[in-house]
C-alpha atoms as one frame of an Amber mdcrd trajectory, in Angstrom:
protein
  92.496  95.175 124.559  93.066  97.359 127.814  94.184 100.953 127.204  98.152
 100.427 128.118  97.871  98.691 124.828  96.014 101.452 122.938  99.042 104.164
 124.390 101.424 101.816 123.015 100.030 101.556 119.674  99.664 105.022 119.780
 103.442 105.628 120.517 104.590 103.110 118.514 102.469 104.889 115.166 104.122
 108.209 116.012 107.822 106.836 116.573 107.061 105.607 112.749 105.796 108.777
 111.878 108.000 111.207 113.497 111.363 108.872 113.972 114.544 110.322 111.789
 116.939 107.436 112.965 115.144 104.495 112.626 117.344 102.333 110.337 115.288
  98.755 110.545 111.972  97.510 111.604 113.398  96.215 114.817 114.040  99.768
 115.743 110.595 101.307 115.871 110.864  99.189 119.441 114.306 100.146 120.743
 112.477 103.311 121.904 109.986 101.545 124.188 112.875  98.869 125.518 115.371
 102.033 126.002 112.155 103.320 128.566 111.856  99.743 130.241 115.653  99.670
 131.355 114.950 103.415 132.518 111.956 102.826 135.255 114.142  99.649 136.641
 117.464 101.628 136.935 114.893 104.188 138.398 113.192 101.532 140.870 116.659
 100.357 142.079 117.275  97.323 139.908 121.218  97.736 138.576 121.195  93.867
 137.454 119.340  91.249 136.245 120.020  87.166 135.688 118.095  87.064 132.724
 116.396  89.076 130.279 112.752  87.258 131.103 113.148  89.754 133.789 113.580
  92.887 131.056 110.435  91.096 129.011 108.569  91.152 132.149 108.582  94.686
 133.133 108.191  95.060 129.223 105.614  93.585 128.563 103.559  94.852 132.129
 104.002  98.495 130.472 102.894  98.371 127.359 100.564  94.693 127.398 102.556
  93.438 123.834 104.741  90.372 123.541 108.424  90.158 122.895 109.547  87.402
 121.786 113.107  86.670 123.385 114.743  86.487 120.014 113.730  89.874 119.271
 114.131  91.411 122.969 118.026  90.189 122.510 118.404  91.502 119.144 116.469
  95.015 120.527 119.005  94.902 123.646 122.174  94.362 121.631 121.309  97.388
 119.950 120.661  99.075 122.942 123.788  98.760 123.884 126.056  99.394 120.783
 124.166 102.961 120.966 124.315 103.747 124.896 127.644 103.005 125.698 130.708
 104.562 125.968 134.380 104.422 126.429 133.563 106.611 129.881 130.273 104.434
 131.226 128.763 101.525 130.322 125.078 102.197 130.941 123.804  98.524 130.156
 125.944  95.508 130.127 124.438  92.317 128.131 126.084  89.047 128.920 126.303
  86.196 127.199 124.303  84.159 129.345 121.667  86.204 129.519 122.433  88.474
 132.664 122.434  91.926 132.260 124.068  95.068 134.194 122.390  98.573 134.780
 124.550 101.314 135.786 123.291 104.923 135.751 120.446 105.577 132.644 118.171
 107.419 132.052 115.128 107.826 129.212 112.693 110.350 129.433 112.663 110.981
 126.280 108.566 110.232 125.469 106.685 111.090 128.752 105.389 114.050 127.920
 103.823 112.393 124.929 103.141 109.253 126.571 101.074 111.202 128.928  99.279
 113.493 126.225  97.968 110.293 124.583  96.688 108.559 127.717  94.984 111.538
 127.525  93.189 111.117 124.820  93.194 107.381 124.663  90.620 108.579 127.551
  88.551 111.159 126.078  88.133 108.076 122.817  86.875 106.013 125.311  84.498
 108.915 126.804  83.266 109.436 123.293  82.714 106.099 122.700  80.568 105.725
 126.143  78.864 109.015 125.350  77.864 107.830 121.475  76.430 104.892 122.836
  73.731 106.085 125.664  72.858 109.248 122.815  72.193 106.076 120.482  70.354
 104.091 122.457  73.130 101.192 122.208  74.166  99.049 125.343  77.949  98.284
 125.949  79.133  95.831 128.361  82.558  97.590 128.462  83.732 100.353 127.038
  87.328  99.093 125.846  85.681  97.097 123.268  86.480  99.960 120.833  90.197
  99.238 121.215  89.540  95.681 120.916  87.676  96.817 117.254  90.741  99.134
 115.865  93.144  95.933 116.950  90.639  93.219 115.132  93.091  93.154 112.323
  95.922  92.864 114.173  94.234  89.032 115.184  93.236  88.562 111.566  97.397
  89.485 110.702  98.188  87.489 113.391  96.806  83.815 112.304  98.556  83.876
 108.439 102.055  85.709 110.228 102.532  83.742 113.715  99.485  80.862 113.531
  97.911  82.562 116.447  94.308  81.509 116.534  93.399  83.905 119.462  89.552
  85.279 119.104  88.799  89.166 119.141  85.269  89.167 119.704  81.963  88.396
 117.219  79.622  91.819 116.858  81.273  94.669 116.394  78.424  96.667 115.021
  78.421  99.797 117.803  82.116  99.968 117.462  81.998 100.441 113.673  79.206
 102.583 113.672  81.112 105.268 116.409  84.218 105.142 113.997  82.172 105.321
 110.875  80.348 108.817 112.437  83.842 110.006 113.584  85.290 109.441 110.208
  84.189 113.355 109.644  86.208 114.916 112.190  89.272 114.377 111.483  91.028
 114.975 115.140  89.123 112.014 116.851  89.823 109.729 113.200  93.387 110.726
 113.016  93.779 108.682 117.085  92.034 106.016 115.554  94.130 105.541 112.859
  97.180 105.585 114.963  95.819 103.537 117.223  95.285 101.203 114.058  99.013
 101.925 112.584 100.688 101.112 115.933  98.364  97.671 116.033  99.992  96.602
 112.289 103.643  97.884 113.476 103.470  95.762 116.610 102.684  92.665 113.934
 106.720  93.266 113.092 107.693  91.575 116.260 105.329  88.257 115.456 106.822
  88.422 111.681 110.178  86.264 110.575 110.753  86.549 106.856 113.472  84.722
 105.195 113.264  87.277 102.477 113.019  84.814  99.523 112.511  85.857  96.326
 109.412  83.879  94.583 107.058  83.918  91.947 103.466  84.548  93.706 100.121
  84.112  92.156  96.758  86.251  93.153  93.787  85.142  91.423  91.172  87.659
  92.041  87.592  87.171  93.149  84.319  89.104  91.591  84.121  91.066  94.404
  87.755  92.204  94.034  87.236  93.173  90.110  83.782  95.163  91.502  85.968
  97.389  93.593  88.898  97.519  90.424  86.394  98.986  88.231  85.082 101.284
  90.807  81.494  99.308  91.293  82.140  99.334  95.350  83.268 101.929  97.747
  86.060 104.600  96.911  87.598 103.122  99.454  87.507  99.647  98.198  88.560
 100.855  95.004  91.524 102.490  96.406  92.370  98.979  98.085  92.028  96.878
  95.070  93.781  99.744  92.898  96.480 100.018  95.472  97.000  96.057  95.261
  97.176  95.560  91.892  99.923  98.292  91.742 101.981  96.982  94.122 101.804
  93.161  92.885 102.705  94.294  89.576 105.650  96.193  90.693 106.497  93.171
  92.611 106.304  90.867  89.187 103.491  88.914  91.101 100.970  87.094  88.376
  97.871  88.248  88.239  95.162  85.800  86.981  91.504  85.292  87.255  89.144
  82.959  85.721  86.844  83.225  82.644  84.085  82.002  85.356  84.922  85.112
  87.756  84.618  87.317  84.339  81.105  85.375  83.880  79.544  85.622  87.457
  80.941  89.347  87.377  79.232  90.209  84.226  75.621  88.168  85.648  75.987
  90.230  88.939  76.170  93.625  86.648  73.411  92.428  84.161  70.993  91.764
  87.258  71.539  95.319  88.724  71.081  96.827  85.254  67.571  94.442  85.398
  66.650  96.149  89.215  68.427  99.740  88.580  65.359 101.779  88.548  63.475
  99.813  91.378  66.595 100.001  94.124  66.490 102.980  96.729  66.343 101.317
  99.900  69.451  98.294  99.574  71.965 101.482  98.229  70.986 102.869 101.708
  71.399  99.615 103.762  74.699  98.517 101.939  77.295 101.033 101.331  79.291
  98.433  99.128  76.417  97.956  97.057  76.776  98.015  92.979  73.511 100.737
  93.218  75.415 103.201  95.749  78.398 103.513  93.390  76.053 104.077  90.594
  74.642 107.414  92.359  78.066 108.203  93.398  79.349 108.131  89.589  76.119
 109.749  88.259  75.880 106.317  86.119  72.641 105.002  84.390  71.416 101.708
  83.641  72.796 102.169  80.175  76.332 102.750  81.591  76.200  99.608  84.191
  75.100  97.047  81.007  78.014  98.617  78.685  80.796  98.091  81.611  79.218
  94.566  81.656  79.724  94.245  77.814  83.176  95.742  78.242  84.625  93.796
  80.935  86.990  91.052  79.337  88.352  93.689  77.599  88.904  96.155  80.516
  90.514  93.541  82.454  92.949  92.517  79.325  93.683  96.639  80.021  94.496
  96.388  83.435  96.959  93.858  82.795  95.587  90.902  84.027  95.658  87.194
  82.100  92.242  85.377  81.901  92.431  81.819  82.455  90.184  80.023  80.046
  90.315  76.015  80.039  88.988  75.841  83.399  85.851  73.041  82.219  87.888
  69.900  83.987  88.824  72.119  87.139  85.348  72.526  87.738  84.524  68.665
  86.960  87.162  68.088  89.569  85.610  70.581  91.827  82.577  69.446  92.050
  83.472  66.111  94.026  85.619  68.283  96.546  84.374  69.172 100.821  85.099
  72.743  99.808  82.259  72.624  97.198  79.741  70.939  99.674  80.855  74.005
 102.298  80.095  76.419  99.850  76.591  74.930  98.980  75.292  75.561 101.925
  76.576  79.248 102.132  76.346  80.259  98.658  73.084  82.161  96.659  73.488
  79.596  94.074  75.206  75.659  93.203  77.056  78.386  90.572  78.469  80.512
  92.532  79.439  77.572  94.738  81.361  75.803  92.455  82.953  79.213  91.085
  84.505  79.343  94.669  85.472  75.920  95.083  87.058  75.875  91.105  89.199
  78.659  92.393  90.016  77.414  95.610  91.002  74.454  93.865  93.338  75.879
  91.499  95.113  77.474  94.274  95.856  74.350  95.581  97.091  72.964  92.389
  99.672  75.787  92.374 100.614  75.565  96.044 101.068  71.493  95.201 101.419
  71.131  99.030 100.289  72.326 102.082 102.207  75.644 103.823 102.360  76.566
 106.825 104.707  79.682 106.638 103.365  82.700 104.967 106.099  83.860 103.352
 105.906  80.133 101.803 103.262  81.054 100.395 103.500  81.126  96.274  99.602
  81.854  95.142  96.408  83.298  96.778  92.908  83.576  96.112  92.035  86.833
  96.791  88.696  88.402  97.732  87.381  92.054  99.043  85.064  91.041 101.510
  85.341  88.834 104.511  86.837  85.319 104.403  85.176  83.111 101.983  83.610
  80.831 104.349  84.792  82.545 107.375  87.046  80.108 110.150  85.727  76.951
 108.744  88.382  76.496 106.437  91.210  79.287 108.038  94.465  77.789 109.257
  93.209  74.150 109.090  95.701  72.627 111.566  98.227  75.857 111.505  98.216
  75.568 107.242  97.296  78.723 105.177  94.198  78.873 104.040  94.016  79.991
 100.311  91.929  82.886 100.609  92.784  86.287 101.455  91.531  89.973 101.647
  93.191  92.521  99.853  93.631  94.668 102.595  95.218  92.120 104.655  97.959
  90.840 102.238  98.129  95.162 101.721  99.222  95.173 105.419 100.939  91.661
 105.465 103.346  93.230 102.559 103.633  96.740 104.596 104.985  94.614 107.358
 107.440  92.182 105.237 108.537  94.232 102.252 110.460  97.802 102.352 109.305
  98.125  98.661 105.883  97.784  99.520 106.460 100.182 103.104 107.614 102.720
 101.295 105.152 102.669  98.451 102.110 102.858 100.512 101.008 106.377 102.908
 100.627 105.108 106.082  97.687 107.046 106.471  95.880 105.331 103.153  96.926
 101.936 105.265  94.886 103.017 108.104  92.097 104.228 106.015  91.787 100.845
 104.041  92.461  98.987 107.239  89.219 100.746 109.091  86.959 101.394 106.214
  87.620  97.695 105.473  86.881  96.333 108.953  83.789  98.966 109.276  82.614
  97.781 105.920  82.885  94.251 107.027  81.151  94.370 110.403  77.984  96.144
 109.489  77.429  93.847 106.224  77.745  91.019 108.448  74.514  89.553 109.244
  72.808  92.067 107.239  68.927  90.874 105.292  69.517  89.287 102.130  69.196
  90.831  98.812  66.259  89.460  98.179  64.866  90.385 101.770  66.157  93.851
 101.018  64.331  93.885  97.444  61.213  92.844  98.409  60.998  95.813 101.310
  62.238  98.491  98.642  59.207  96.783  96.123  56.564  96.873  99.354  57.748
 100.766  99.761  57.501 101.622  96.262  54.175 100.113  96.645  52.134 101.186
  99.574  54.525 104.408 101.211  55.792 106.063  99.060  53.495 108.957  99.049
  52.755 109.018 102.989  56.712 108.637 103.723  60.006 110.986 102.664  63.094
 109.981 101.227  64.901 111.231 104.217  62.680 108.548 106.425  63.619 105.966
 104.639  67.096 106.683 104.879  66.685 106.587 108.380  64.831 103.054 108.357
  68.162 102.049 106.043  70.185 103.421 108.672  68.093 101.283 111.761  68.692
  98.261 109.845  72.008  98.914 109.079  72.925  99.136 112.844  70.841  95.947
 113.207  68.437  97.550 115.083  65.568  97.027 113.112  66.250  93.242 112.751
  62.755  91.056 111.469  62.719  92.657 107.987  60.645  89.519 106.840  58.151
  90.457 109.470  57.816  93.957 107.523  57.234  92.915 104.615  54.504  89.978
 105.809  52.865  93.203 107.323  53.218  94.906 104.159  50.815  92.480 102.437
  48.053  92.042 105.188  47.851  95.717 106.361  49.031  98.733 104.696  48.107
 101.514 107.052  50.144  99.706 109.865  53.023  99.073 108.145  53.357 102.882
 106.720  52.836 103.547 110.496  55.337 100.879 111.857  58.013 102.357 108.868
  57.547 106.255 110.558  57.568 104.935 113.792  60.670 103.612 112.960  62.266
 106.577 111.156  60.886 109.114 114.066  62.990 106.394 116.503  66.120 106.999
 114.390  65.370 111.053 114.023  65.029 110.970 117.719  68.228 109.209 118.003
  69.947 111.550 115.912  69.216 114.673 117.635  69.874 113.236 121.052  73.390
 112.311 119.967  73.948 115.890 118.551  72.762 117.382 121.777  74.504 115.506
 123.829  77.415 114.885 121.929  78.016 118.969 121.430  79.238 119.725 124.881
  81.607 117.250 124.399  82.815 118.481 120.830  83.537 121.851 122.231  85.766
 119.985 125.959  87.392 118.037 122.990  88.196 121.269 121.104  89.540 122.546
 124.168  91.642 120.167 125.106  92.775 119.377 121.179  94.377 122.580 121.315
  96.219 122.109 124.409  97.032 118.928 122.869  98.273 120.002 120.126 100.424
 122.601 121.483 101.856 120.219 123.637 102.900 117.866 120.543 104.222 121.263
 118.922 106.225 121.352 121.586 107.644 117.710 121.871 108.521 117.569 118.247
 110.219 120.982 119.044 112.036 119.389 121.712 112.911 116.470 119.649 113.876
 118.506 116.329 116.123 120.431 118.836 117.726 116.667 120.337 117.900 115.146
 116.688 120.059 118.196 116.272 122.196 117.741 118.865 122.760 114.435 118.232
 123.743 114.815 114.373 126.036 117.884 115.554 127.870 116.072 117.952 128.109
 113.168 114.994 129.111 115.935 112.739 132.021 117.043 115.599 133.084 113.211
 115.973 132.894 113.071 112.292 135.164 115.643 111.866 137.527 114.639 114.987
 137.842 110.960 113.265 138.404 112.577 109.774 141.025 114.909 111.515 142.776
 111.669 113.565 142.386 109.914 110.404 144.332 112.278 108.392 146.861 112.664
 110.809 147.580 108.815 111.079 147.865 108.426 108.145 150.828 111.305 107.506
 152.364 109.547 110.408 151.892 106.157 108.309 153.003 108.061 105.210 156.107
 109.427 106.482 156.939 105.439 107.670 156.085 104.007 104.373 158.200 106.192
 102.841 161.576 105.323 104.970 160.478 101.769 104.519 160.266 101.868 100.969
 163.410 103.397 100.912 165.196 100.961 103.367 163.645  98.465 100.541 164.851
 100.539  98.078 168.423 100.441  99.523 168.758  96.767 100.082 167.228  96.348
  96.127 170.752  98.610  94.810 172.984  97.161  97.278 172.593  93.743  95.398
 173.594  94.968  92.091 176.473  97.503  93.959 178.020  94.176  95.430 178.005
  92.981  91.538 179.838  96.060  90.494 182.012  95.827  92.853 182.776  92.351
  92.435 183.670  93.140  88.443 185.491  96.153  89.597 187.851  94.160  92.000
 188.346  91.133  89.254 189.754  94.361  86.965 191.979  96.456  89.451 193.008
  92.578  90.064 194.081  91.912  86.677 195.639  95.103  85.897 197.764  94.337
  89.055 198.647  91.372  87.909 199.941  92.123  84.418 202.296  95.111  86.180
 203.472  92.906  89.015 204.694  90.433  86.048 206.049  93.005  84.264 208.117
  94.100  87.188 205.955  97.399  87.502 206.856  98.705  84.540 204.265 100.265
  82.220 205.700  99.342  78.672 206.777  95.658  79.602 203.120  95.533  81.317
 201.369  96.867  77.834 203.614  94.577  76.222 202.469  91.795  78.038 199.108
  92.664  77.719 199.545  92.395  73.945 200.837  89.040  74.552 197.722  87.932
  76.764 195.433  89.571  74.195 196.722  87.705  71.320 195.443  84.396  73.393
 191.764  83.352  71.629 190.619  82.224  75.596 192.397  85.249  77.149 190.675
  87.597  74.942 187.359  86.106  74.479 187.024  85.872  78.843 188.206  89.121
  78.960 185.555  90.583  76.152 182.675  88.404  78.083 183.374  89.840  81.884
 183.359  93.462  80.159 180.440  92.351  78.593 178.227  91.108  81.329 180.015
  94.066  84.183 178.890  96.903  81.161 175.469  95.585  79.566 173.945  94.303
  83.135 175.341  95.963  85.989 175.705  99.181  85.195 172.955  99.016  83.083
 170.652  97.512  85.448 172.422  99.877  88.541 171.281 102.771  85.999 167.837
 101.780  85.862 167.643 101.448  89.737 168.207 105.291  90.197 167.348 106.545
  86.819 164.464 104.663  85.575 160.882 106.141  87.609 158.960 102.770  86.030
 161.117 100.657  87.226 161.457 101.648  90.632 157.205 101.866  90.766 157.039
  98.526  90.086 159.597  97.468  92.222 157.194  99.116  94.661 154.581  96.966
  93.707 155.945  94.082  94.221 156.426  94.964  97.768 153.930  93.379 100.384
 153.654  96.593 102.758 153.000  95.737 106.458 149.746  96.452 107.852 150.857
  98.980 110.037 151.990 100.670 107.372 148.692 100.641 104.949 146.984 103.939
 104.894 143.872 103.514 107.192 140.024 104.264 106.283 138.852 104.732 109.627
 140.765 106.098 112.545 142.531 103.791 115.239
């Protein structure tokens, strides 16, 4: 990894940390696009044919990929935000073209510059840590390439990329490990680290599935659950089992993980008191969280008695039958792998039962991770490392823990809001540290039978603190032929007590070099830090002070549209309400027509009777006597009165009178559109 990359990890861990509008994933990168489309409006380019041309220049500033898919969807939202009804500052078109007119982002330089900075001084330190140690580098970005390892291990399970990031890592994870106590130089590693992950978001297509996932957890795993490993570890496992409970995952292991866990404890308790030097050489070692936790022999044989029973506790289901899963087992490749990379044909076959139940769950191959519906998970490195990993672009069933942690940060907003970025970092580094100086380490029973040889024939002639510093030699595989030692050991005492303080005095001498030389630069970095730091003070100043111009002027629109809003729709109201009474209008003049009708058929028939009774009123009442004594006279006459007084003036009553009936008349209406009251202004 070359240093633009580093800067953009960096940048990309504090838009995360420090960004108040990020709504998505997707928008952690709008940022760094936003800053592209700035230098080429600022080199002269105003358009574009494609958007290859936008990845291009993208990816030449900050050495990441972006996918086209992604680059579109990034643009798009580029331009929803920049645009207005005045200018158009970037114009996407539909076949890919694009328009620049006038825009301008400036927004990160200042911090952009600050950590190119200090992406330089890491580098410094790194080349400085290495001649006061006595270590050769071949070049001095291979720390970057360290923090991103993970990023390559993310990559293969999330995007099948089987690109390589190096083999030894050793002087790498020794410079972080040191710098783990000052926390100014750890805190840019762990962004550096952060912005790695975040960058996996890009690579990552979910199809955000709900499914029922299975982990079935290695010994190693249930070592660091009970607190048997590093605090670290412990906080990875804990953190894990948390989180996949939340998530309803199901959480099994296997009476034979409960069984080789229990054997590993029993055969520490059988060593405890004849272990100094291993705790030294192996920070993950059972012995080393024993003198962390104060705990005796007695202690480490009553966890191992207590075990099935503290896992019940933890909430995790034993699975007990497993006798014809290991018959299978045995007649698997994956067994004859682990033969010939395993202690014992036991602890073989434990691996390949498990592996093999995984793929009895799975009941196919995957190749998608998100696919994925069970995992074998271990907290160390892979099982049997690339040998089985993506097999022809299918997942492999093993996993760590803290890579499915960060695979879930990067997938699941449950998951990224549940875990501190910073604890991500931590577990990501401690993890990768842990890994890379184990790797290649003596064996056990190498390592035993120096501690035994130094029990034996230095331990009066050499300190405690020297042998710490003979751990510490063959920890950072410099002191390499530990078989050698002990050979020497056996045929010649004096020269291997000498050969031991030669060693230590090599690793004292080491150690107060590095101080020495290391202290001028301390006190530059202190220096500068403070600069730094004031010069971050004053970018999150400036960008407190633009967030709050931007959510005042949203607060000014938002009360301009709620203003416009309210006024459109009195306008609207004052509409509705002459149409509803132009509808109320038409509704009467039906029935008034009816009145009228009855009322004309009356004035009609009272004419009638007085034109035949020559106009004159008691010949006409006469008459009407007459008519009235007719049964079909009378009875018409009774029904019009009837229907003209029980329905129309009734129902011409309840048209002005009755405040139910007219509502529901309303009701019944189908209002225009442009008459609906609005919810957002037009």
């Amino acid at each position: 990894m070359n240093k633009e990359r580093a800067i953009t990890y960096s940048l990309l861990s504090h838009i995360r940390n420090n960004g108040t509008l990020a709504k998505g994933p997707i928008d952690i990168f709008i940022p760094l696009i936003k800053r592209t489309l700035s230098k080429m409006n600022m080199e002269g380019i105003f358009k574009g044919k494609s958007i290859l041309e936008i990845k291009t220049v993208s990816e030449k500033l900050y050495q990441i990929d972006f996918p086209i898919p992604v680059l579109k969807k990034i643009l798009t939202e580029i331009c929803n935000e920049i645009n207005t009804d005045e200018i158009q500052h970037f114009i996407l078109y539909q076949d890919g073209s694009f328009a620049l007119n006038q825009y301008s982002f400036t927004d990160y330089e200042d911090l952009i510059e600050t950590q190119t900075n200090e992406i330089n001084e890491l580098e410094d330190l790194f080349k400085n840590f290495c001649n006061s140690s006595e270590l050769e580098i071949e070049n001095s970005n291979s720390i970057f390439n360290f923090i991103e390892k993970n990023k390559f291990t993310l990559s293969k399970y999330i995007s099948h990329n089987q690109e390589a990031n190096g083999s030894d890592y050793t002087k790498e994870a020794q410079f972080i490990d040191f710098f783990k106590r000052f926390p100014t130089i750890y805190d840019r590693i762990k962004n550096i680290y952060i912005g790695s992950i975040i960058a996996g978001y890009i690579e990552y297509n979910t199809d955000n599935a709900q499914r029922e996932i299975i982990l079935l957890l290695d010994t190693n795993f249930i070592i660091g659950l009970i607190d048997l490993n590093t605090p670290e570890s412990t906080h990875t496992c804990n953190t894990l089992l948390k989180i996949a409970q939340k998530q309803k995952f199901k959480i099994r292991i296997l009476k034979d993980t409960i069984e080789e866990t229990i054997n590993l404890l029993e055969a520490k308790a059988e060593y405890f008191d004849k272990s100094f030097l291993q705790k030294k050489i192996n920070a993950e070692d059972v012995y080393n969280a024993c003198e962390r936790r104060n705990l005796s022999r007695t202690d480490l044989e009553r966890i191992a008695d207590n075990l099935e029973k503290t896992i019940a506790e933890l909430g995790i289901s034993i699975l007990h039958s497993t006798d014809k899963l290991k018959n299978e087992a045995r007649y698997t490749d994956v067994y004859k792998i682990f033969e010939k990379v395993r202690n014992s044909k036991k602890s073989a076959l434990h691996d390949a039962t498990a592996i093999l139940y995984i793929k009895k769950e799975r009941k196919k191959k995957i190749k998608e991770f998100d696919k994925v519906n069970a995992w074998f998970v271990n907290n160390s490195s892979s099982v049997v490392g690339d040998s089985i990993f993506l097999k022809n672009g299918f997942q492999p069933e093993t996993i760590k823990a803290d890579d499915l942690l960060n695979i879930l940060w990067l997938s699941n907003p449950q998951v990224n809001k549940s875990i501190d970025t910073n604890d991500l970092a931590e577990i990501g580094l401690t993890s990768a540290i842990s890994l890379t100086l184990s790797k290649d380490l003596p064996k056990s029973k190498i390592i035993r039978e120096l501690d035994d040889n130094i029990h034996k024939y230095a331990k009066e002639e050499i300190s405690d603190t020297d042998i710490i510093r003979v751990a510490t030699r063959i920890t950072n595989k410099q002191l390499k032929n530990i078989e050698e030692l002990n050979l020497l050991a056996t045929n010649d005492k004096e020269e291997f007590v000498k050969r031991l303080q030669d060693e230590a005095n090599r690793q004292k001498t080491i150690e107060e070099k590095r101080i020495q030389k290391l202290e001028k630069v301390f006190k530059d970095i202190s220096v500068r830090t403070n600069e730094l730091e004031k010069t971050k003070y004053e970018f999150r100043e400036k960008s407190k002070n633009i967030d709050s111009i931007i959510k005042e002027k949203e607060s000014k629109e938002s009360e301009l549209e709620e203003r416009l809003l309210n006024e459109q729709n009195k306008n609207r109201e004052i509409l509705r309400d002459n149409w509803y009474s132009k509808q109320l209008t038409k509704w009467r003049r039906k029935t008034w027509i009816e009145f009228f009708c009855f009322a004309l058929i009356f004035i009609a028939g009272i004419l009638y009777i007085l034109f035949e009774s020559n106009w004159n009123l008691t010949q006409a009442i006469e008459y009407f006597k007459v008519l009235k004594a007719n049964i079909i006279v009378s009875a018409l006459i009774t029904l019009i009165l009837f229907i003209w007084n029980y329905f129309t003036i009734k129902t011409l009553y309840a048209k002005y009178r009755s405040h139910s009936n007219i509502q529901n008349f309303k009701k019944g209406l189908k209002l225009p559109e442009n008459l609906k009251e609005l919810n957002k202004a037009q």
